[in-house]
C-alpha positions in Angstrom: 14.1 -47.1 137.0 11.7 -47.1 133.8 12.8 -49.3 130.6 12.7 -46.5 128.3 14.1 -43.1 128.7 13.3 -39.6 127.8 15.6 -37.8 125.1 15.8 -35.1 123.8 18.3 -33.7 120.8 20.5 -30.8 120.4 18.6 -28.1 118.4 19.0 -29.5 114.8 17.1 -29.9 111.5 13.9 -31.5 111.4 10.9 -32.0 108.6 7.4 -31.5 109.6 5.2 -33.9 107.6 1.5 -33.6 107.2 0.3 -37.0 106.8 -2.7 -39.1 106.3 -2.4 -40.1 109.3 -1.6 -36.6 111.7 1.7 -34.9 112.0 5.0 -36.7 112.1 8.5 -35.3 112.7 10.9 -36.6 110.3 14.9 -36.2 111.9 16.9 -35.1 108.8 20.5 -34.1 110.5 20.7 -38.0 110.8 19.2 -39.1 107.2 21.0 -36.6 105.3 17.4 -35.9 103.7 17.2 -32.1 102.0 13.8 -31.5 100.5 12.1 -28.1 99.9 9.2 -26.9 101.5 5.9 -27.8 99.9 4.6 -24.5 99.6 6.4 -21.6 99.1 5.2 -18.4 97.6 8.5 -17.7 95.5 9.2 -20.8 93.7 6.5 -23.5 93.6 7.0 -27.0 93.2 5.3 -28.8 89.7 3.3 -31.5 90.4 6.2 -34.1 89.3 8.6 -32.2 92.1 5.6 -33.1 94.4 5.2 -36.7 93.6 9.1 -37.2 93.7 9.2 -35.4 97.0 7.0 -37.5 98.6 9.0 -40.4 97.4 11.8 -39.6 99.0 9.8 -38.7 102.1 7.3 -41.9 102.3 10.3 -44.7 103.5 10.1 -42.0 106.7 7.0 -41.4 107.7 4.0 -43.7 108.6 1.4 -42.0 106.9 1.1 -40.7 103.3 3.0 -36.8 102.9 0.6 -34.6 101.9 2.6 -31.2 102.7 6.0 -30.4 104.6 8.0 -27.7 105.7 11.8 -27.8 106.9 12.2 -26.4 110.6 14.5 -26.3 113.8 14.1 -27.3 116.9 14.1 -29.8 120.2 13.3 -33.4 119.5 11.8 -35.1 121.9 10.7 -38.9 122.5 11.1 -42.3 124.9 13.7 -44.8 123.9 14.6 -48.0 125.1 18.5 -47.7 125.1 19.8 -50.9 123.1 16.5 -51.6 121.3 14.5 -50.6 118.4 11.5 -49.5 120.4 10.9 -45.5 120.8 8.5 -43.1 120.4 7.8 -41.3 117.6 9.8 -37.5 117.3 8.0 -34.2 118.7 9.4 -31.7 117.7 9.8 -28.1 120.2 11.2 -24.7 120.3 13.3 -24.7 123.7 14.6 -27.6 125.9 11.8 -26.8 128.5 9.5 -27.5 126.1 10.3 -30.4 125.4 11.2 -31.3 129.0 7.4 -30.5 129.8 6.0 -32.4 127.3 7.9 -35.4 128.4 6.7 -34.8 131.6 3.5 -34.1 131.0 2.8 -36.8 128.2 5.1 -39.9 130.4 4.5 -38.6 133.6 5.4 -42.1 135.3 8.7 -41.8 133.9 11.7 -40.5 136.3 14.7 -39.9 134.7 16.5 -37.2 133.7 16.1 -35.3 130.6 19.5 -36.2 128.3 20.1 -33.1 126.3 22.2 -33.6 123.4 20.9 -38.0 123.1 20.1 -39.1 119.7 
């Protein structure tokens, strides 16, 4: 039996994050964080809405925001039940997706997906 195990959430809300450093998946059902999307065509952020945006994004991600959007979906990751260490959040449409990519991306890994873990 492998140290860490693959989870994956409940459908819930997430925030996608452009970053400097790639894409990260930030899990807002748990961190009670409600931001607008970066871009939208009917009401645009200033450029201080920006800058305090990102503020309350940064303590989150790795990398510097650059742009995010709000979305739904399947979060998926390894976690070491009982200890800090995990993988970061991806972030799917449907259980099976995230199912393959955990078995795809940790293929040495054996158990079960746990549907519902956070």
């Amino acid at each position: 039996m492998s140290f860490m195990q693959k989870q994956i959430t409940n459908k819930q809300n997430w925030l996608r994050v452009e970053t400097s450093q790639g894409t990260e998946f930030v899990n807002t059902s748990d961190l009670s964080l409600f931001v607008r999307d970066s871009s939208t065509v009917t009401h645009p952020m200033s450029e201080a809405e920006l800058e305090e945006t990102r503020a309350k994004i940064q303590p989150y991600t790795e990398g510097n925001p650059q742009s995010w959007e709000n979305i739904k979906g399947y979060g998926a990751r390894l976690s070491a039940p009982g200890y800090l260490d995990c993988t970061p959040w991806d972030v799917f449409d449907s259980v099976e997706e995230a199912q393959q990519y955990l078995d795809e991306t940790y293929p040495e890994d054996e158990e079960d997906e746990q549907v519902g873990a956070q």
